[in-house]
N, C-alpha and C positions, 0 to 999 in steps of 0.2 A: 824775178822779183829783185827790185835793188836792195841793199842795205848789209854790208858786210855784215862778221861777228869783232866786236870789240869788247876787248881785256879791259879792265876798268879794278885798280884798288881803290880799297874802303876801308875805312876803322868801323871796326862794331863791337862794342864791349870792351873796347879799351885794345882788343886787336886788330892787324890789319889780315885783309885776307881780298882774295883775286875772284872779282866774279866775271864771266863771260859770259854777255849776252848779244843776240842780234840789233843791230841798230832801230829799227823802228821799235825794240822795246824799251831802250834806254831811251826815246824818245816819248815814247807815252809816261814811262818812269818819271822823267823831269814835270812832264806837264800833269800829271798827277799832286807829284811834290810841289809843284807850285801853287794848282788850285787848293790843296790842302795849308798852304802857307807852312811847310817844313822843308827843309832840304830834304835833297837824293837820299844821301849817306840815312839822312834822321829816318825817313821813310823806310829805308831798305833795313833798318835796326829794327824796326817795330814788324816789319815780315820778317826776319831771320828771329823772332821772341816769339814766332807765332807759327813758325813754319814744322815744330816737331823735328820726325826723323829724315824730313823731305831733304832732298840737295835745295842749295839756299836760290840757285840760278834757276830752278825748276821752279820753286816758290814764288818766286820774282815773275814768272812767265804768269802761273796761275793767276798772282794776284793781277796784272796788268788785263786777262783776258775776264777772270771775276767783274773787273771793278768797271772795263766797257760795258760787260753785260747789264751790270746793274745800273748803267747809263740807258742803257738802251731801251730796257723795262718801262723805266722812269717815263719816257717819252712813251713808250708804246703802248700806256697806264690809261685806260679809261677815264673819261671824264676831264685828263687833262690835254690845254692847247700844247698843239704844235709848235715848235719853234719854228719862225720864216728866217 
């Protein structure tokens, strides 16, 4: 499977801290934050507000595999078409 792990700093709450994630998830990460219209950073502040006792890059995994799922639903949802 391609996609190294990349170190990435961030400001969240006024501090900065080092999150490491595998690259295809800082790629769904971006494209998240963009269908949402927020940045990375803004994005990954509202999981680390929401994340509890969780490690924040453990948080960041769940929501990215969360937020496919609940793409996936959506489509796999009775009643509604397919995207071609």
């Amino acid at each position: 499977m391609a996609g190294g792990i990349i170190k990435r700093s961030v400001a969240i709450a006024g501090h900065r801290t080092s999150i490491t994630l595998e690259e295809p998830f800082w790629d769904v990460l971006r494209s998240l934050a963009t269908r949402d219209g927020v940045s990375v950073q803004s994005l990954i502040g509202r999981i680390d507000a929401e994340r509890g006792d969780q490690n924040l890059s453990s948080a960041i995994r769940v929501f990215v595999l969360n937020s496919l799922r609940s793409d996936l639903n959506r489509l796999d949802a009775p009643g509604l078409p397919a995207e071609e």
